[in-house]
C-alpha positions as CSV (number, residue, x, y, z in Angstrom):
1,X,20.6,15.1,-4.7
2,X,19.6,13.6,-1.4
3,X,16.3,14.0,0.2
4,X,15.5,17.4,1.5
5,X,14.6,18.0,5.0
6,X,11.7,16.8,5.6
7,X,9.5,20.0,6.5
8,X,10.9,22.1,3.8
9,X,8.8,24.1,1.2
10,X,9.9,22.8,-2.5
11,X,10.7,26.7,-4.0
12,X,11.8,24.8,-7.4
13,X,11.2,21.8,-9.4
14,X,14.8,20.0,-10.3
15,X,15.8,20.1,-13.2
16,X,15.9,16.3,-13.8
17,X,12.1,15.9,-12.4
18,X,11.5,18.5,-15.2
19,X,13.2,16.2,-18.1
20,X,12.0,13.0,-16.6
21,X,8.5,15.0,-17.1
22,X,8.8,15.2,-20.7
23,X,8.9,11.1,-21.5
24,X,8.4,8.8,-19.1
25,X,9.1,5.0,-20.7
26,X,8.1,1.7,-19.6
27,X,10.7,-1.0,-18.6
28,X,10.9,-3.9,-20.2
29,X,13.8,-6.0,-19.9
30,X,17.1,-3.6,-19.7
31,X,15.1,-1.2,-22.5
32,X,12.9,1.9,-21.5
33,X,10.9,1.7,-24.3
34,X,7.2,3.4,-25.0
35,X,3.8,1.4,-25.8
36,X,4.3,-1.0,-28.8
37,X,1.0,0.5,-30.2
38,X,2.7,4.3,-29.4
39,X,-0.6,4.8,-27.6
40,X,-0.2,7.2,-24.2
41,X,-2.5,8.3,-21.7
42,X,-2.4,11.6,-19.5
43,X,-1.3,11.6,-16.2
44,X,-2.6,15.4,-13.8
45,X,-1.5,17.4,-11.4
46,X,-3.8,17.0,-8.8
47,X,-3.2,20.7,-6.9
48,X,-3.7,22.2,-10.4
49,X,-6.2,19.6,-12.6
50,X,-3.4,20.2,-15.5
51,X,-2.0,17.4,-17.5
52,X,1.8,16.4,-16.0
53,X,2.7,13.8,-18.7
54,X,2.0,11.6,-20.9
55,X,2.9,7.6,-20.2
56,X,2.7,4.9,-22.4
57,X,-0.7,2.7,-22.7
58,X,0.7,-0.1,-22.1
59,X,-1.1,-3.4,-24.1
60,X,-1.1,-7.1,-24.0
61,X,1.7,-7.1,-26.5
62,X,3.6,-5.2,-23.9
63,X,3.1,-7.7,-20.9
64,X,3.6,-10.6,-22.5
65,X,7.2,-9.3,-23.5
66,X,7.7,-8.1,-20.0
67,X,6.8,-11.3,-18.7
68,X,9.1,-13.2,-20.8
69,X,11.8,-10.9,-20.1
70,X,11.2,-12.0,-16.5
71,X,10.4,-15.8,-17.3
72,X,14.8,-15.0,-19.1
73,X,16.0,-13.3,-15.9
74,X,14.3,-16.0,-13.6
75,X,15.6,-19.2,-15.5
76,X,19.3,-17.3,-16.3
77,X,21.0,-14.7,-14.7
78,X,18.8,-14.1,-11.3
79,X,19.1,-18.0,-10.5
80,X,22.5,-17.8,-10.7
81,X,22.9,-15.5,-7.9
82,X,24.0,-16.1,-4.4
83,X,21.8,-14.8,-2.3
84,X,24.6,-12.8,-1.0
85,X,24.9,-10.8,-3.9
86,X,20.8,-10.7,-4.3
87,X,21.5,-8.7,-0.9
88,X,23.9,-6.2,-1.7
89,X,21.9,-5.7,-4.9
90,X,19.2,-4.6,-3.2
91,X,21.3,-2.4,-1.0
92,X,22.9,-0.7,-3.6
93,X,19.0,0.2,-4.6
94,X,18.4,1.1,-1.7
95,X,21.3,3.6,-1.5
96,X,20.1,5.0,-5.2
97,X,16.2,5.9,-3.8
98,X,18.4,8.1,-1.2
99,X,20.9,9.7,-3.1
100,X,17.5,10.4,-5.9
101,X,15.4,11.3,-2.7
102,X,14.5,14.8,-3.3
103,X,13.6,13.8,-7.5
104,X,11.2,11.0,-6.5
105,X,9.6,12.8,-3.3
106,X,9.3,15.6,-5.8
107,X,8.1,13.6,-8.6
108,X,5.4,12.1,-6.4
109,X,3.9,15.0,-4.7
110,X,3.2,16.4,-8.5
111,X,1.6,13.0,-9.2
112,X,-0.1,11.9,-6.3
113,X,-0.4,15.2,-4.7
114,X,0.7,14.7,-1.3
115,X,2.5,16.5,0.9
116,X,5.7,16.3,0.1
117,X,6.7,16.0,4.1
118,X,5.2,12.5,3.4
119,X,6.7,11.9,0.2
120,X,10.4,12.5,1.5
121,X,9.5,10.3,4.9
122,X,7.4,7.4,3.9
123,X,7.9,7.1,-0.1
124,X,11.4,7.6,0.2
125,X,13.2,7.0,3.2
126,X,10.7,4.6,4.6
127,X,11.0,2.5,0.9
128,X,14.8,2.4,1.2
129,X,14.8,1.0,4.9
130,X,12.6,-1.6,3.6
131,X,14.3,-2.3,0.9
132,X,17.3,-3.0,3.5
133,X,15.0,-4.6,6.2
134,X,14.3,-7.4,3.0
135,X,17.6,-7.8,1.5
136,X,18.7,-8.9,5.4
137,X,16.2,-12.1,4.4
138,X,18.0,-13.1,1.4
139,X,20.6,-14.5,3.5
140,X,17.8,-16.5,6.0
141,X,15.9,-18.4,3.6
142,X,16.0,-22.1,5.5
143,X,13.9,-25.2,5.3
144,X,13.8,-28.1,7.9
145,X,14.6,-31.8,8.7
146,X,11.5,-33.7,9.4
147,X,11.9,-37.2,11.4
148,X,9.5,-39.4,9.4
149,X,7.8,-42.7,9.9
150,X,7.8,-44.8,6.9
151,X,7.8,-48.7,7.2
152,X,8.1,-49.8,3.8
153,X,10.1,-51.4,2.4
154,X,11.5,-53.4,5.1
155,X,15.0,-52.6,5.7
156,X,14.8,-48.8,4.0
157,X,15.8,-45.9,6.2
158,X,14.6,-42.4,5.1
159,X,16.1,-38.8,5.5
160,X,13.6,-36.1,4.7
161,X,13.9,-31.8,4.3
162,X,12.2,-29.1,3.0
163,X,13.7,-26.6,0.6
164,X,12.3,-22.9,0.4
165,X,12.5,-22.5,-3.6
166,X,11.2,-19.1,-5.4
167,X,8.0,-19.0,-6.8
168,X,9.0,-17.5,-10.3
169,X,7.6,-14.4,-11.9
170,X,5.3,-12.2,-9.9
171,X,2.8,-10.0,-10.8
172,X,2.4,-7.0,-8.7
173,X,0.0,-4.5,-9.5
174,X,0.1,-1.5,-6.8
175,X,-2.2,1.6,-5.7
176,X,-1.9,5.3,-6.0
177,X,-2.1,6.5,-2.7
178,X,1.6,5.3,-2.1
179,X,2.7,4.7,-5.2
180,X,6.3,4.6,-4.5
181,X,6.2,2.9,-1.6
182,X,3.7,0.4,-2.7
183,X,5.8,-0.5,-5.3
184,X,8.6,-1.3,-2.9
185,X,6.3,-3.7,-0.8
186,X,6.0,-6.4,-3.8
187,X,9.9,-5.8,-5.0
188,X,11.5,-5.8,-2.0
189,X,10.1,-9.3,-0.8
190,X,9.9,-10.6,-4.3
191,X,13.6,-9.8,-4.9
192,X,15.1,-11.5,-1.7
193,X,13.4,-14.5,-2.7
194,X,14.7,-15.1,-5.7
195,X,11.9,-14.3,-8.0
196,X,11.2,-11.7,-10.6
197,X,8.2,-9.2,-11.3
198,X,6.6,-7.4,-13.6
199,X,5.4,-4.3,-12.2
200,X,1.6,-2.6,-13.2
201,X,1.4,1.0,-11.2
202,X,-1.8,2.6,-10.8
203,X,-2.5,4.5,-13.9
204,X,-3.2,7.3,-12.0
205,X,0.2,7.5,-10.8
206,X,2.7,5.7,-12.2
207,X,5.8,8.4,-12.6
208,X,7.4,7.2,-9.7
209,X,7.6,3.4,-10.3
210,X,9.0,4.7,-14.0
211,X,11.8,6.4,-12.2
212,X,12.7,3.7,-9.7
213,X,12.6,1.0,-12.8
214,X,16.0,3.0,-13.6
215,X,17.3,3.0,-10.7
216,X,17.0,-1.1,-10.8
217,X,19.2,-1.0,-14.0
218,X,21.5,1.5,-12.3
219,X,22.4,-0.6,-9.7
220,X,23.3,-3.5,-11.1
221,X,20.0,-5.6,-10.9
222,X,20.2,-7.7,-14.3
223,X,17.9,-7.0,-16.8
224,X,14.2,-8.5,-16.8
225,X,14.2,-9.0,-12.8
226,X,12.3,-6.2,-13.2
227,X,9.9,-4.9,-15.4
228,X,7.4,-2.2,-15.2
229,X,4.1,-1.7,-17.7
230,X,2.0,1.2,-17.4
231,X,-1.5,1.3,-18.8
232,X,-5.5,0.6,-18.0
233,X,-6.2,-2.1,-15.5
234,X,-9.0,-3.6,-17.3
235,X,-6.2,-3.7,-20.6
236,X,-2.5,-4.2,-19.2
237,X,-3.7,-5.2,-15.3
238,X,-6.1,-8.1,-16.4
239,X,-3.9,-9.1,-19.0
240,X,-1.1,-9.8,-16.7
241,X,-3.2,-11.5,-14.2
242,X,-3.8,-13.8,-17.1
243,X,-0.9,-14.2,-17.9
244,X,0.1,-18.0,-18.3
245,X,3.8,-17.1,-17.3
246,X,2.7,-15.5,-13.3
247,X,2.9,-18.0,-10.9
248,X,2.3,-15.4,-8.2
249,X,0.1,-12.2,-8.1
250,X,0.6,-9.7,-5.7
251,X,-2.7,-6.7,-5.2
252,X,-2.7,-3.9,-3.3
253,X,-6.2,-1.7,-4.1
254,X,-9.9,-1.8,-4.0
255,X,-11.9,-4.7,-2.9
256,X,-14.4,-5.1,-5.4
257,X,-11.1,-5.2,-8.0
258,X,-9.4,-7.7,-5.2
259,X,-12.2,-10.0,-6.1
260,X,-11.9,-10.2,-9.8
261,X,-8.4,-11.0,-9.2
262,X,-8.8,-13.4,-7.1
263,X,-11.2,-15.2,-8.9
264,X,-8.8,-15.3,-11.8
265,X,-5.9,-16.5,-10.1
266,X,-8.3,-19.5,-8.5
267,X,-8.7,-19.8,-12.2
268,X,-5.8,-20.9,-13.0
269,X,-4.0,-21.9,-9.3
270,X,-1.6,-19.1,-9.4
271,X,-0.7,-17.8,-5.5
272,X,-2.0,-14.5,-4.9
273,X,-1.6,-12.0,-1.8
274,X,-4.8,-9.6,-1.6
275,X,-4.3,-6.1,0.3
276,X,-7.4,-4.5,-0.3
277,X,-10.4,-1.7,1.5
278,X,-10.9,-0.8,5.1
279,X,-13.0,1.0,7.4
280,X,-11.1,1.2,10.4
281,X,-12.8,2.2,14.0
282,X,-11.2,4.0,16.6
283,X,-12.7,2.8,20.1
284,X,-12.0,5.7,22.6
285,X,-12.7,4.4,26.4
286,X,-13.5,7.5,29.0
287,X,-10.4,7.1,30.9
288,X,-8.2,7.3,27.3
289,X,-5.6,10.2,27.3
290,X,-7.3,13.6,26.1
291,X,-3.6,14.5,25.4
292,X,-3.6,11.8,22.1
293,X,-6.9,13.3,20.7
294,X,-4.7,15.5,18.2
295,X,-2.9,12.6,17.0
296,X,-5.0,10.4,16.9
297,X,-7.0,12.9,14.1
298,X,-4.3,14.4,12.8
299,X,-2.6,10.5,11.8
300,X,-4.9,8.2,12.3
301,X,-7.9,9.6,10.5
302,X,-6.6,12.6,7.9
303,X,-3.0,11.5,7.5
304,X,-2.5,11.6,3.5
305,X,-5.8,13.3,3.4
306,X,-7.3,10.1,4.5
307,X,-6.2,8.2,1.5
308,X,-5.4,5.4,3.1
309,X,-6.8,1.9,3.7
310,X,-6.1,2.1,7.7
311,X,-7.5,5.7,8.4
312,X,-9.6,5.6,11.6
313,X,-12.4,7.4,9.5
314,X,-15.0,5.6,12.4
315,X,-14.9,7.1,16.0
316,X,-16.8,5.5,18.6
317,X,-15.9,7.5,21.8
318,X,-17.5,6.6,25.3
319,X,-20.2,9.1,26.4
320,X,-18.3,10.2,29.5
321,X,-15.5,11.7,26.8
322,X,-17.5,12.6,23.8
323,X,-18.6,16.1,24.1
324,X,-15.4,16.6,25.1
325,X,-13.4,14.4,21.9
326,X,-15.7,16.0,19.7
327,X,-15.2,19.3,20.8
328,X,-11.1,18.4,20.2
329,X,-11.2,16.7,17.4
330,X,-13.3,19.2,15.2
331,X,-11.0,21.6,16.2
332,X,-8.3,19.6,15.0
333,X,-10.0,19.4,11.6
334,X,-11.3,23.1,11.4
335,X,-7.4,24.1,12.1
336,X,-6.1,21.8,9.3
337,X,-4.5,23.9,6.4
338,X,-5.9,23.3,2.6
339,X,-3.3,23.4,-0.3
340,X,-0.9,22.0,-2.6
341,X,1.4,19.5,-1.4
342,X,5.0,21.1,-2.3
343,X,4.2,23.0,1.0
344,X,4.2,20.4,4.2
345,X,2.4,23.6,6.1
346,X,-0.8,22.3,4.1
347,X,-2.2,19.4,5.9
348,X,-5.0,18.8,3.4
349,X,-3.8,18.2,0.2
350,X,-5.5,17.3,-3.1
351,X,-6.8,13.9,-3.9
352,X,-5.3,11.7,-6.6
353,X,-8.0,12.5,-9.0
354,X,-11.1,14.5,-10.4
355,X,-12.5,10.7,-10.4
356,X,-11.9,10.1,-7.0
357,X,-12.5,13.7,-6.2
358,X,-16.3,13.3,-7.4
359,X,-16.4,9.4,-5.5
360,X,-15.6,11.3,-2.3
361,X,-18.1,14.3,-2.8
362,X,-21.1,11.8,-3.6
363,X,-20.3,10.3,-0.4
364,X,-20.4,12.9,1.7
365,X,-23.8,14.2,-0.4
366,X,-24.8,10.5,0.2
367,X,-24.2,11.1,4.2
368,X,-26.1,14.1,3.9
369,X,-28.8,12.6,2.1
370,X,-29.3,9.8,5.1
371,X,-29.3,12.2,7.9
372,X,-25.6,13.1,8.9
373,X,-25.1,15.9,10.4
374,X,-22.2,18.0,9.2
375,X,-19.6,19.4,11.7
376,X,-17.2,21.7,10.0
377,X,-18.8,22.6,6.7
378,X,-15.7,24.2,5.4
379,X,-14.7,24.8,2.0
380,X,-11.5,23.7,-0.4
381,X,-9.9,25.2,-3.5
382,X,-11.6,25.5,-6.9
383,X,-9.1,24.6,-8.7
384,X,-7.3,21.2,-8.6
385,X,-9.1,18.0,-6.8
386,X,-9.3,19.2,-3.4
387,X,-12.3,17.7,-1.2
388,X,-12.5,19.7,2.5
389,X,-12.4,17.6,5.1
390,X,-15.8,16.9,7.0
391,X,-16.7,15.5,10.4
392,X,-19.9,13.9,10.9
393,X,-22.1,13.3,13.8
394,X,-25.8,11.8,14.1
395,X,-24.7,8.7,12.0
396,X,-26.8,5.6,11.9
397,X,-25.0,2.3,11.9
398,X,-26.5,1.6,8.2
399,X,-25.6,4.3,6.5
400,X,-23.5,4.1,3.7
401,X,-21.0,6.6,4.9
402,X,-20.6,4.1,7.7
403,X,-20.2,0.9,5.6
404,X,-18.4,1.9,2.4
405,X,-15.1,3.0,1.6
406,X,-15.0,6.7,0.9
407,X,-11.0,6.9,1.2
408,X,-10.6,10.5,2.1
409,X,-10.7,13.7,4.5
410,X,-14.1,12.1,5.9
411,X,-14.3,10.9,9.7
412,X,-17.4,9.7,12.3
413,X,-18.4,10.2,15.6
414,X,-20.5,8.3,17.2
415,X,-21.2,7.9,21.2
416,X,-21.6,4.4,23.3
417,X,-22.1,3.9,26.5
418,X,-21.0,-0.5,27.0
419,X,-17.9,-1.2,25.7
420,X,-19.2,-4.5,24.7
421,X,-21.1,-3.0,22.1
422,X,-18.7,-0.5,21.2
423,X,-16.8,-3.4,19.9
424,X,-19.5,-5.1,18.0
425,X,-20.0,-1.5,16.5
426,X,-16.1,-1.4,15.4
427,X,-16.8,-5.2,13.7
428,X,-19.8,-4.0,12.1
429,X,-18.5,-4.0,8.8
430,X,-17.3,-6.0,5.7
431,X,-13.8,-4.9,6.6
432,X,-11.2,-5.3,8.9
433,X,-7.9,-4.5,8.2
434,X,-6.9,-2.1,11.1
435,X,-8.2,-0.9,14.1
436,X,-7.5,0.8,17.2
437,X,-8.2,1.2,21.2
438,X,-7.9,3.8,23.1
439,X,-7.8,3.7,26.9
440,X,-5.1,3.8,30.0
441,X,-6.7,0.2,31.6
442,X,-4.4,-2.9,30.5
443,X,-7.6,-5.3,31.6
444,X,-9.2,-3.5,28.2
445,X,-6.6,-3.9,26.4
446,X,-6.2,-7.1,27.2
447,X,-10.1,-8.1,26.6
448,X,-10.8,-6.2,24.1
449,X,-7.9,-6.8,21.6
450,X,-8.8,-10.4,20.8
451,X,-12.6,-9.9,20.4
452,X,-11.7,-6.5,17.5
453,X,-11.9,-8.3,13.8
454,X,-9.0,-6.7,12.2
455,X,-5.4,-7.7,11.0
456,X,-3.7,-4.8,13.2
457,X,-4.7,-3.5,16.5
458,X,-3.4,-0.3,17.8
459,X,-3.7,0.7,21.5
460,X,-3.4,4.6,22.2
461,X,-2.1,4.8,18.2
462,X,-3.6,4.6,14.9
463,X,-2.4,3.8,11.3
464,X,1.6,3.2,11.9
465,X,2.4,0.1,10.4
466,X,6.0,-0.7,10.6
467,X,8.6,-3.1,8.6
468,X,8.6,-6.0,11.1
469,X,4.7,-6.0,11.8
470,X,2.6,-7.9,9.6
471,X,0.4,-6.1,8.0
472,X,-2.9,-7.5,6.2
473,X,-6.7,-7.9,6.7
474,X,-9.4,-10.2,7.5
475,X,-12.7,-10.4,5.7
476,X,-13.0,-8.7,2.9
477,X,-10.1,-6.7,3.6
478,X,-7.3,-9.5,2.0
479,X,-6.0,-12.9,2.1
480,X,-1.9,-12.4,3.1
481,X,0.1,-10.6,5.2
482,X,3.0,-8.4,4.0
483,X,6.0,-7.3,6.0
484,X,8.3,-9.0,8.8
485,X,9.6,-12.3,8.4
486,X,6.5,-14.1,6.8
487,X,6.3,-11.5,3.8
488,X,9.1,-14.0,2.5
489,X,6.7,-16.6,2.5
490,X,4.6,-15.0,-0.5
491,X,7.4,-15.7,-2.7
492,X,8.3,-18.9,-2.1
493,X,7.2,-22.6,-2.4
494,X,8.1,-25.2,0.1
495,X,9.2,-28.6,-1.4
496,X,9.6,-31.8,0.3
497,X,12.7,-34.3,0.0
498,X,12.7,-37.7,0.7
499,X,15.7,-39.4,0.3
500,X,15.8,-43.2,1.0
501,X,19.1,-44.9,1.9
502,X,19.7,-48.4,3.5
């Protein structure tokens, strides 16, 4: 079955989500296979709080054989390919996540618990046209000539190149607020490079990478390219980042977690990529279009019920617009429906966990604590892992709710009168991995952008990456860029040949 449209309510779960449900398996070369221990963990339902399988606990044991499987695939079978046929590989996957559309979007919504108007648009289609946008680069791998100037011996002439080579096995460990989608960022890239990876999901929602592990075998992709272990991140995560057989790590997830793994890869010289926390201000100018107010809280701040690393959670909007922004955008927020995620009507949907569900309360108790000033005070389900989402005014620069991560339906306001310091406001954080401006005046724009500490800028949008941008942070928001044409780059090292000749 194909994806669903987009906006429709799911009246039934499928049949095969239902049997996929009952044992989810690791891959590890071409086998599905469980834990070698037999040891599982419970994975929820995050609209309900009730258990929604149970997934292998993946050990040390486990990633070591995944890694060799992809140590056999990278050395054999993989290598052999031209990258022509690494393309249409990856196409053919491509067309699989499609034709499964509606069993993944499905499958994710019970796991993650968004809306499953996301899950059909970004986890699925969005994954397969990057799967596509990639396998175009498999094809377009090039090095260069290089004129050089060597004098010795007398007599010797020189012809020198570069060579783009793969990297070899990746690690790629991914994050559960899009788990499916994530997944497909490291593979995609990985893949049209020539390499091979063994894949660590969240353990709070792996179901989704499970399912698309089939899909790999079903389209031909030979066995070990990829592998996927479920299981803890301090057990089967730092045990692959240790891994002697990774020559690449790939992170998507916290900062503080970012850190140790970067610390470990200096360790032991391995290339890593590092997509980790954000903060993100919106800076709203008084002549900005009033019109974009809904959008710019309905995506940029609570899209995926602000689960995600971009969310414009920080609103700094001039004085001459405040009242008036405020006014809009707790509207906006008061209006947004609570529920479960098989219905796209419910804007606010559960977060990923009872874990993260008490992280996000304690922040907002936190922000009460230091003086906040709630704006909606509104009220979410009993049952399940739902937070309501909360708008703040009367926030002090310090506060924690103002520095730290909270990673859900939490957003700012805070007034300025000189743009200048509007802009040292937005910067006035460890983080800065997007941002946006909002205003009608190209001069802004124009000044503003390049002084704004962030690895994307938006101007009169917020949080919409695309497949051709780069996408990464600065500070302590990540080393690396993903997407476009440098994505590539992760996975391969660049060799120099220097041929003498007389």
């Amino acid at each position: 079955m194909r994806i669903a449209p987009p906006d429709s309510a799911v009246s039934e779960i499928l049949p095969s989500v239902a049997a996929f449900l009952k044992a989810p398996r690791m891959l590890i070369g071409a086998e599905t296979v469980a834990a070698s221990s037999g040891a599982t963990f419970a994975v929820f339902n995050p609209a309900t709080g009730a258990e929604l399988a149970q997934v292998p606990a993946g050990t040390a044991d486990d990633v070591d054989r995944a890694v060799k499987a992809a140590q056999a695939a990278f050395e054999g079978p993989w290598s052999r390919l031209l990258p022509v046929q690494r393309q249409g590989l990856m196409l053919k996957l491509a067309d699989l996540i499609e034709q499964n559309g509606e069993e993944l979007a499905q499958l994710e919504t019970l796991n993650q618990g968004k809306s499953i108007l996301l899950s059909r648009l970004i986890e699925v289609q969005s994954s397969a046209e990057y799967i596509r946008y990639m396998a175009g680069w498999s094809t377009k791998i090039q090095g260069a000539t290089l004129d050089v100037s060597i004098p010795i011996p007398p007599g010797m002439s020189y012809q020198a190149f570069t060579r783009k080579e793969p990297v070899g096995v990746v690690a790629a460990i991914t994050p559960w607020n899009f788990p499916l989608n994530m997944a497909v960022w490291k593979i995609a890239p990985a893949l049209a490079a020539g390499c091979t990876v063994v894949l660590k999901p969240a353990e709070e929602t792996p179901l989704t990478a499970m399912r698309l592990a089939q899909l790999v075998l079903e389209a031909g992709i030979p066995e070990g390219v990829v592998n996927v272990i479920t299981g803890m991140g301090h057990e089967a995560g730092a045990a692959l980042v240790a891994h002697p057989g990774i020559a690449k790590i790939t992170f998507t997830g916290s900062t503080e977690t970012g850190k140790m793994i970067g610390i470990q890869a200096m360790k032991d010289m391995k290339r890593v990529t590092l997509e980790l926390g954000g903060k993100a201000p919106m800076v709203m100018f008084d002549d900005m279009d009033l019109d974009l107010l809904g959008a710019a809280a309905g995506i940029g701040t609570f899209f995926n019920t602000g689960q995600t690393c971009c969310a414009g959670v920080r609103i700094y909007a001039q004085k001459g617009i405040y009242e008036k922004a405020l006014e809009v955008i707790a509207g906006v927020t008061r209006n947004l429906a609570i529920g479960p995620g098989l219905d796209p009507a419910n804007q606010i949907n559960p977060v990923v966990s009872a874990r993260h569900q008490a992280h996000v309360k304690a922040c907002i108790a936190r922000g009460l604590e230091d003086g906040a000033k709630p704006v909606i005070n509104a009220t979410a389900p009993a049952s399940g892992f739902y937070v309501a989402p909360e708008l703040f005014t009367d926030v002090r620069q310090d506060m924690a709710l103002m520095q730290d991560e909270v990673f859900g339906p939490v957003v700012t306001m805070t007034p300025f009168s000189d743009p200048d310091e509007a802009v040292r406001l937005a910067n006035d954080t460890r983080y800065g991995l997007g941002a946006s401006l909002w205003t009608r005046d190209l001069n802004k724009v124009m000044r503003y952008v390049p002084k704004i500490q962030a690895g994307t800028v938006w101007v009169n949008s917020h949080n919409i990456p695309d497949q051709n941008m780069p996408f990464g942070g600065v500070k302590q928001s990540g080393i690396g860029r993903e997407h476009g044409a440098g994505a590539l780059d992760n996975y391969l090292e660049t060799k120099s040949v220097c041929i003498a000749y007389r």
